[in-house]
ROMARZA-245003 format. One record per residue (C-alpha): x negated, y negated, z; residue in three letters. Coordinates in nm, 2 decimals, m for minus. Example, Ala and Ser with C-alpha at 12.3 -4.5 7.8 and 13.67 -1.06 7.14 Angstrom:
# ROMARZA-245003
     east    north       up   residuo
    m1.23     0.45     0.78       ala
    m1.37     0.11     0.71       ser
//
This chain:
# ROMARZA-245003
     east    north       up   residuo
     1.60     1.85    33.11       unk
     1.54     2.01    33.44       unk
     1.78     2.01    33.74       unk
     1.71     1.88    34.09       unk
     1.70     2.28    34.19       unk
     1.45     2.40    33.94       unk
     1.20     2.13    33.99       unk
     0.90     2.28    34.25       unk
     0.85     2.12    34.60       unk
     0.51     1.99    34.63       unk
     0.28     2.23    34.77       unk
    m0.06     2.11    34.72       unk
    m0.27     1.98    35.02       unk
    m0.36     1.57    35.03       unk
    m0.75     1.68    34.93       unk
    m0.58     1.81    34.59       unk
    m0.32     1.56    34.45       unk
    m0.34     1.78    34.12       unk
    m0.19     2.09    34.27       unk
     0.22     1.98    34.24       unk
     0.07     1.89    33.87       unk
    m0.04     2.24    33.77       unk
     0.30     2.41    33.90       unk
     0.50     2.16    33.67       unk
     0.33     2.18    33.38       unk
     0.32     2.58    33.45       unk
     0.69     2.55    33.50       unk
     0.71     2.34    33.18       unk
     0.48     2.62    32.96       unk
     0.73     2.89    33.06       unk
     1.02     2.72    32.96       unk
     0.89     2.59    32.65       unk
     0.62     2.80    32.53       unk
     0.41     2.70    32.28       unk
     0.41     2.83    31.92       unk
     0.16     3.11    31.79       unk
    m0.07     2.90    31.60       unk
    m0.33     3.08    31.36       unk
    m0.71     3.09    31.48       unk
    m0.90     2.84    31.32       unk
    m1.27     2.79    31.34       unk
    m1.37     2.56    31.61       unk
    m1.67     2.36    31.67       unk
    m1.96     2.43    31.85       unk
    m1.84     2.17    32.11       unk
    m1.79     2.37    32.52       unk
    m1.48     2.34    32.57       unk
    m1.51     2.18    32.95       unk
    m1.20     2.21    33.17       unk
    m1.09     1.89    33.30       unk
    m1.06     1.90    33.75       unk
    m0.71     1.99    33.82       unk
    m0.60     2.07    33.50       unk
    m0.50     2.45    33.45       unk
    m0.65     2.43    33.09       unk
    m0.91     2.32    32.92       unk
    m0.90     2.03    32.69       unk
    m0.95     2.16    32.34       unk
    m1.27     2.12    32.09       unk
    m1.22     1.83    31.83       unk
    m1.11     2.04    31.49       unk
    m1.34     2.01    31.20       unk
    m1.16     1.80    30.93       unk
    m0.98     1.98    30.68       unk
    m1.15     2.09    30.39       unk
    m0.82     2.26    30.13       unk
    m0.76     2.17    29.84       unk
    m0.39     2.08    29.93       unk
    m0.37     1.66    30.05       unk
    m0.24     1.67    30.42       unk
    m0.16     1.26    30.33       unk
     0.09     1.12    30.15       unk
    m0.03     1.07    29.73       unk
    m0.19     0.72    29.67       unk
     0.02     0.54    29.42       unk
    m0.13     0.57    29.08       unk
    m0.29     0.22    28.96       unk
     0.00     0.14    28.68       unk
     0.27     0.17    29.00       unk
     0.06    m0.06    29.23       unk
     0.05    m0.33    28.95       unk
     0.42    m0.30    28.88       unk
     0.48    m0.32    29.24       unk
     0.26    m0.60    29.31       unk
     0.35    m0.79    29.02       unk
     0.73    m0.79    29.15       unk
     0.66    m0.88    29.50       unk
     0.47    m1.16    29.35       unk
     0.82    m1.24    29.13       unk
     1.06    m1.24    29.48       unk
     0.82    m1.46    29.63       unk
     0.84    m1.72    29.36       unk
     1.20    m1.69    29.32       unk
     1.25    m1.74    29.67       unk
     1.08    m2.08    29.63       unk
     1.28    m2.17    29.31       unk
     1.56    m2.07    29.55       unk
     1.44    m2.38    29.85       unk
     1.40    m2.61    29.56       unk
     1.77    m2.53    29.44       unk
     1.91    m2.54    29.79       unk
     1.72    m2.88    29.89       unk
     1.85    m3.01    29.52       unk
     2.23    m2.97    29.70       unk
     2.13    m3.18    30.01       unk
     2.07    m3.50    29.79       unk
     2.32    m3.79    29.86       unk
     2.33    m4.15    29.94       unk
     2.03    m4.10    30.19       unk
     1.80    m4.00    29.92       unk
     1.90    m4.36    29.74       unk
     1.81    m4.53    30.09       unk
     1.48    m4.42    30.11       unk
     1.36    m4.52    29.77       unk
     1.57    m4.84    29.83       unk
     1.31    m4.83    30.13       unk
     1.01    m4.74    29.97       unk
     1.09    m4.99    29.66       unk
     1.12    m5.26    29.89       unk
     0.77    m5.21    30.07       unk
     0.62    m5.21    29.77       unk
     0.76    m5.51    29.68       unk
     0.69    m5.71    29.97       unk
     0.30    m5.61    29.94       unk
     0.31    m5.34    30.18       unk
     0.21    m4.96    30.24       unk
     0.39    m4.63    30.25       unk
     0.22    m4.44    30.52       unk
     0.28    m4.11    30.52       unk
     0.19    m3.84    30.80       unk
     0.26    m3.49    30.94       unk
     0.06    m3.23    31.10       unk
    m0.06    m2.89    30.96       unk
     0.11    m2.80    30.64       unk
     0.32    m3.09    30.65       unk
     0.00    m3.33    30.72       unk
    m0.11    m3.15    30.34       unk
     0.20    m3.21    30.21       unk
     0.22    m3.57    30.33       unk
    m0.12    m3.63    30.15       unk
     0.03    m3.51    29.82       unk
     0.30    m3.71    29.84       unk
     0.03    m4.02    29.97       unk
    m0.16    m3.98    29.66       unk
     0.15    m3.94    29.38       unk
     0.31    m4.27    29.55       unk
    m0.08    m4.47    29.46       unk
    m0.11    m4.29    29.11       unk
     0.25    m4.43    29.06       unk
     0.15    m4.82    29.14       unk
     0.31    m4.80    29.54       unk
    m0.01    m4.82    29.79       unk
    m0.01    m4.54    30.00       unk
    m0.20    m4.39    30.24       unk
    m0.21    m4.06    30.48       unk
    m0.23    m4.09    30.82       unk
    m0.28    m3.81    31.09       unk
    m0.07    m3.86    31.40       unk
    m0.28    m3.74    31.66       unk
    m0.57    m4.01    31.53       unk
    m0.27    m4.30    31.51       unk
    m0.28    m4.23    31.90       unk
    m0.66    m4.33    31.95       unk
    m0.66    m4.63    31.71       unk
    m0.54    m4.58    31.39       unk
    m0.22    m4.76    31.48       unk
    m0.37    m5.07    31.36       unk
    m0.32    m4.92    30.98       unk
     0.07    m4.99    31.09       unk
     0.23    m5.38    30.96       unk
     0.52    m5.53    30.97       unk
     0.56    m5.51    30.57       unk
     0.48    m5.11    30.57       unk
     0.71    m4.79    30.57       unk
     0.65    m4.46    30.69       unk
     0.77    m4.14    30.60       unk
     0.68    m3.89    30.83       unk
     0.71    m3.48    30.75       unk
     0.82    m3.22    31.04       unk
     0.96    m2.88    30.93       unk
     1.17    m2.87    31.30       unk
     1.17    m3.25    31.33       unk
     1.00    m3.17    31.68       unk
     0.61    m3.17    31.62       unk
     0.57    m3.37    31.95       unk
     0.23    m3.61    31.80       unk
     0.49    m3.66    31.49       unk
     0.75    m3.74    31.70       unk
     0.54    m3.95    31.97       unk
     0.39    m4.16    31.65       unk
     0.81    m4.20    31.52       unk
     0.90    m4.34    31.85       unk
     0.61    m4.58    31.88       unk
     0.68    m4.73    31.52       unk
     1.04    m4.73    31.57       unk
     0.97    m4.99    31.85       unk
     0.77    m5.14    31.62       unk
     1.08    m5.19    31.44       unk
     0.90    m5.03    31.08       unk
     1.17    m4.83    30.84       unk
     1.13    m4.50    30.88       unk
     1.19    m4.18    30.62       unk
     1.20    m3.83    30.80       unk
     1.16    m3.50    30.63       unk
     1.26    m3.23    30.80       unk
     1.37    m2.85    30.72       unk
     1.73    m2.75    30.83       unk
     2.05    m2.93    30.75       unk
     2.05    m3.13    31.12       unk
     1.78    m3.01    31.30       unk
     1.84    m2.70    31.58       unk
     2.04    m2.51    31.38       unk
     2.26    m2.79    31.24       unk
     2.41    m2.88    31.57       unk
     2.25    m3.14    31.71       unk
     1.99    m3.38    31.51       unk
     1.65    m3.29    31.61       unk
     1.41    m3.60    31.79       unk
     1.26    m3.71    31.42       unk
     1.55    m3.73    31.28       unk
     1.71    m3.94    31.56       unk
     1.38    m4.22    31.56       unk
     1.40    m4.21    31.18       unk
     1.61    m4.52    31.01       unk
     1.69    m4.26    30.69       unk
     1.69    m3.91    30.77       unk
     1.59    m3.68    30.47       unk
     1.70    m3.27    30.49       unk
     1.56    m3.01    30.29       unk
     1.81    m2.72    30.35       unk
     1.92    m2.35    30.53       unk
     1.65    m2.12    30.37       unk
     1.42    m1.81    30.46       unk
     1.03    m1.84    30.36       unk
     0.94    m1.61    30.12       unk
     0.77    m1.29    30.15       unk
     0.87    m0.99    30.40       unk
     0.55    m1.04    30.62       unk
     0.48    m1.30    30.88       unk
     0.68    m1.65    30.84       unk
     0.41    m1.86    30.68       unk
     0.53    m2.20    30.55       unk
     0.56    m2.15    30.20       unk
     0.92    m2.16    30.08       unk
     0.94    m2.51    30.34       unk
     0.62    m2.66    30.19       unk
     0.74    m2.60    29.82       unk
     1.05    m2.78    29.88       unk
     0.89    m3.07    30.07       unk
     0.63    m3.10    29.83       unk
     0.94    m3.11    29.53       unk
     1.13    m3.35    29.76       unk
     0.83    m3.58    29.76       unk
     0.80    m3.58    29.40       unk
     1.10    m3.65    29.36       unk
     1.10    m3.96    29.59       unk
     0.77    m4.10    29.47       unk
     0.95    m4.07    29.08       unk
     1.24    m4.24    29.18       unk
     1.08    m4.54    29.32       unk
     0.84    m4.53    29.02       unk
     1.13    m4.55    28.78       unk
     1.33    m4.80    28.95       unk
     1.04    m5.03    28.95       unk
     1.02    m4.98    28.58       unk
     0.64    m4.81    28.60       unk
     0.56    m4.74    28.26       unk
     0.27    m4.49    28.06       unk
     0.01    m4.79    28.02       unk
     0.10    m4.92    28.39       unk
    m0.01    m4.55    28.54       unk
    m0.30    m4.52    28.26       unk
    m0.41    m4.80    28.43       unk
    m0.45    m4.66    28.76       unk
    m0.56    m4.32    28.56       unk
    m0.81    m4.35    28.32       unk
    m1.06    m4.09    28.40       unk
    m1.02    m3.70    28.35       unk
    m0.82    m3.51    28.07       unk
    m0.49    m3.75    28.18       unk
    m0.66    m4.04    28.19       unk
    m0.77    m3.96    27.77       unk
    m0.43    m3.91    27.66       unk
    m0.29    m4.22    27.82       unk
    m0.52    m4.41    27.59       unk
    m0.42    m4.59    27.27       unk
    m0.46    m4.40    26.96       unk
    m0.66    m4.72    26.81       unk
    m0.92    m4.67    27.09       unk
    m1.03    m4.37    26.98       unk
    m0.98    m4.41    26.59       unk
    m1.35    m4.40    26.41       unk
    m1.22    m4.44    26.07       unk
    m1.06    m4.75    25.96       unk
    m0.95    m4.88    25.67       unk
    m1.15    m5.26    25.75       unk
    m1.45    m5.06    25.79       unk
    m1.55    m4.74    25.69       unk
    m1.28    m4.59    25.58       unk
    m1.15    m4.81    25.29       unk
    m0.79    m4.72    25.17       unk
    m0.77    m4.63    24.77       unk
    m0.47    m4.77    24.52       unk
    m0.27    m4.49    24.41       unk
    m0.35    m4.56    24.04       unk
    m0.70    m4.51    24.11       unk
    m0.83    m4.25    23.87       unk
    m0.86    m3.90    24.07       unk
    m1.25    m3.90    23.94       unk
    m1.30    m4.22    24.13       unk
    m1.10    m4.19    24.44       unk
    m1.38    m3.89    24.50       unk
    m1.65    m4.10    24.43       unk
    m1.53    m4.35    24.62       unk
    m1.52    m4.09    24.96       unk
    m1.85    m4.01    24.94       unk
    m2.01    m4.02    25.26       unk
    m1.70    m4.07    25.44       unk
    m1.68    m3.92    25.78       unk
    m1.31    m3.82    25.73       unk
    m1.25    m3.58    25.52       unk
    m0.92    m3.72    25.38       unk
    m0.86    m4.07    25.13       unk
    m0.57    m4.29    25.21       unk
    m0.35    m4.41    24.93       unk
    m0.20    m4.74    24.91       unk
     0.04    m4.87    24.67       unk
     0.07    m5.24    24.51       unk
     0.24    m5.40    24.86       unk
    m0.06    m5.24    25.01       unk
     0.17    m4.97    25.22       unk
     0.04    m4.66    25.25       unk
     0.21    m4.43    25.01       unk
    m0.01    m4.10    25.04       unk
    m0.33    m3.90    25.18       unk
    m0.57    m3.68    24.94       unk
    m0.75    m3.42    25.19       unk
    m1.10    m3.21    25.09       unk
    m0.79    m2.95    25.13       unk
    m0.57    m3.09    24.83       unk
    m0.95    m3.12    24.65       unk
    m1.01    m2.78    24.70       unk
    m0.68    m2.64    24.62       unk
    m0.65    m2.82    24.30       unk
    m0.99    m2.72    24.14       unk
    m0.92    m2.38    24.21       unk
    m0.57    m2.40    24.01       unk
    m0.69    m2.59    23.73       unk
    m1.09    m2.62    23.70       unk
    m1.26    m2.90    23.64       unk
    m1.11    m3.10    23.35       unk
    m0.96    m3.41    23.19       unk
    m0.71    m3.40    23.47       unk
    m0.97    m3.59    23.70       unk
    m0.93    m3.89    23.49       unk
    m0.52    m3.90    23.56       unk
    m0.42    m4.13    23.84       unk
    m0.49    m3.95    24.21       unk
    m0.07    m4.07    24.31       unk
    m0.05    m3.77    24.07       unk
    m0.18    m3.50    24.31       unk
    m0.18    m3.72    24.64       unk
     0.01    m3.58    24.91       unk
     0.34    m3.82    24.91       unk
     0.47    m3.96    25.22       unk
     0.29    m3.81    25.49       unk
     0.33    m3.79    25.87       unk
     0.12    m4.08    26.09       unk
     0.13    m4.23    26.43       unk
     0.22    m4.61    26.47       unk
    m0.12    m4.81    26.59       unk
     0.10    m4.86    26.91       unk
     0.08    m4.45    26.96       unk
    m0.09    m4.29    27.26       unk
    m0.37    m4.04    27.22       unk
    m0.12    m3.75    27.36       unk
     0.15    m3.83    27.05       unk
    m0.17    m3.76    26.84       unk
    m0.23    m3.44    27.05       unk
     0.17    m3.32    27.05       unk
     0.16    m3.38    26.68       unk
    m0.17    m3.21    26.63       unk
    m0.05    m2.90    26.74       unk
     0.32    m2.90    26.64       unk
     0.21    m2.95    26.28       unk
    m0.17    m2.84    26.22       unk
    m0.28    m3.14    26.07       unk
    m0.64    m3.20    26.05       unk
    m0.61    m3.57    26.00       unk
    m0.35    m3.83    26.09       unk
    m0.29    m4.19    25.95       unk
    m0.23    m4.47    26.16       unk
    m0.04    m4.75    26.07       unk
     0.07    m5.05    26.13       unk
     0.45    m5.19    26.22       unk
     0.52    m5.26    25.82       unk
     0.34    m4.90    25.76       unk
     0.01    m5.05    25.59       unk
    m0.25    m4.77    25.68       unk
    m0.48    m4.86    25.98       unk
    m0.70    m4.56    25.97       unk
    m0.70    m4.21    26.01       unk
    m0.77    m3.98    26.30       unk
    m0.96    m3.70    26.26       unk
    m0.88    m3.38    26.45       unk
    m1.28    m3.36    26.55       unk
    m1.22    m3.64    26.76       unk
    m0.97    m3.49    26.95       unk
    m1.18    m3.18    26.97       unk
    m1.48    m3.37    27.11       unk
    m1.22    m3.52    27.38       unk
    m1.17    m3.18    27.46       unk
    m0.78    m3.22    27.41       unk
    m0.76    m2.96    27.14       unk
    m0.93    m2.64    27.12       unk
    m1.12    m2.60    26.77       unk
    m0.93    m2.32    26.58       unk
    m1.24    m2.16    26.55       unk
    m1.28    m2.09    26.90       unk
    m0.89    m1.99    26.91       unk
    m0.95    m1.70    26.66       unk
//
């Protein structure tokens, strides 16, 4: 660093402020010279001197041409995928971390607001649920779980409430409202306006008591059950986008909207009901519904002491591929597939054999469904077992019929093992 004494007085005249410049940068040079640096070709480009500078400003160099890289190696493929793959891990673990920490704020409050949402439902009304950005998305999740589940629900936004919507607001309804600081000031405004309304309200809000856990932010303060999801960073090491904040919300809605659901006793047929379209909707149906082959119709069941020979004949034209087998209380006692068909004339031939009785090489006691099974116990057994067809049965185990695993596959709710190979 240069001293008072060794800096130059200004010499140059007002006409040419650049003069003092030139002497201390000269001074500079000659205390610091620059390094030798090899010739290398330059440009075509005149160098033109700049006014007042002592120097012209060089050419632009020509890029470099070695072979040796002058940047730092680009990570092979395989290292990018690894390293992708476990940024992609720490982000997900982080949000398996908010669920976990919002888990350990449950209490008594949590029990209020289902008490809450229970009772609305009850009396006739609406949970109304709203929240703006992120939250608003979450809040419409959460809207739509609470209807599936039998509680009318709908999302409102707040800013809209403001300019007429507040006429979706009675007297029997509830509101949960979402705010990750419990300050969003059109969530907030809407909270204070119901609250004078006198309506229950639920907040959701991140943090264990709003502004750092000292002092309950304004939500939380209009809200008649205060909700908290927890202390927790979002995930990822770039910008704070709401991610680990919406995951928990969104789990801390589910978990409301179950609660409520289970304490009203909502049961598989009750949301099949409100679900019957789409792949959930087909395996909240009865098994009977979609059964083809029944034993008062098409699909006659045999006594076991029918003569193999005949029990063939008598599944001619049958469009399972499978006889059911009765005994003399008219139980089911067996099943004789196109499998067991195939299998035995392969061991033995054709024969005097076929004229034994068909309990002889029936399948005993097989697995069925009771006719009070749903489509998706057909499904889970399907695939647990790799049975092609099921009987159905009554309560004192007389056969009903038998489902075919083609059914399921035109239902598209098993894949055809043909098209899994």
């Amino acid at each position: 660093m240069l001293r008072r004494s060794e800096i130059p007085k200004r010499t140059g005249s007002l006409e040419n402020p650049y003069d003092s410049r030139k002497s201390i940068i000269s001074l500079k040079l000659s205390l610091n010279p620059l390094p030798t640096a090899k010739k290398v070709p330059q440009s075509s480009t005149t160098e033109t001197p700049l006014p007042g500078l002592p120097f012209p400003m060089p050419a632009t160099p020509k890029p470099h041409t070695g072979t040796q890289s002058q940047h730092p190696q680009t990570p092979t493929p395989g290292n990018a995928i690894r390293d992708e793959l476990a940024y992609a891990r720490d982000v997900l673990d982080a949000e398996i971390a908010a669920i976990e920490t919002t888990a350990t704020q449950l209490g008594k409050g949590f029990c209020d607001a289902v008490s809450l949402i229970v009772a609305c439902a009850e009396a006739g009304g609406t949970v109304l649920v709203t929240g703006l950005g992120k939250s608003g998305l979450i809040g419409a999740k959460l809207s739509a779980t609470l209807a599936s589940l039998g509680i009318p629900s709908h999302s409102v936004h707040p800013a809209e409430a403001a300019h007429g919507d507040l006429g979706r607001f009675r007297p029997t309804d509830t509101v949960i409202c979402l705010s990750d600081s419990g300050e969003t000031d059109e969530v907030v405004n809407l909270a204070a306006i119901l609250r004078q309304d006198k309506l229950p309200i639920i907040s959701i809000t991140g943090g264990s008591s709003g502004w750092g856990g000292t002092i309950p932010s304004s939500l939380e303060r209009l809200a008649t059950v205060a909700l908290h999801l927890g202390e927790f960073a979002e995930a990822g090491d770039g910008p704070e986008a709401p991610t680990a904040s919406t995951t928990a919300a969104l789990a801390l809605g589910d978990a409301l909207a179950l609660a409520a659901a289970r304490r009203r006793n909502f049961t598989d047929a009750d949301f099949a009901h409100r679900h019957p379209g789409g792949t959930l909707g087909g395996l909240l149906r009865p098994v009977t519904a979609v059964l083809r082959s029944r034993t008062n119709g098409n699909c006659p069941a045999v006594h076991e002491t029918t003569p193999i020979i005949e029990a063939i004949d008598a599944a001619k034209g049958r469009r399972a591929g499978a006889v059911l087998l009765i005994d003399h209380s008219g139980k089911l006692s067996g099943i004789f597939t196109d499998a067991d068909l195939r299998r035995t004339l392969t061991e033995r031939g054709p024969g005097h054999w076929m004229q034994e009785p068909i309990a002889t090489i029936m399948t005993r006691s097989p697995t069925t469904l009771p006719e009070t099974a749903l489509v998706r116990d057909a499904v889970r057994l399907t695939r647990e077992r790799r049975l092609d067809e099921i009987p159905i049965v009554d309560s004192e185990g007389r056969p009903v019929g038998i489902l075919d695993v083609q059914d399921l596959i035109a239902m598209r709710l098993v894949k055809d093992a043909r098209d899994e190979g």
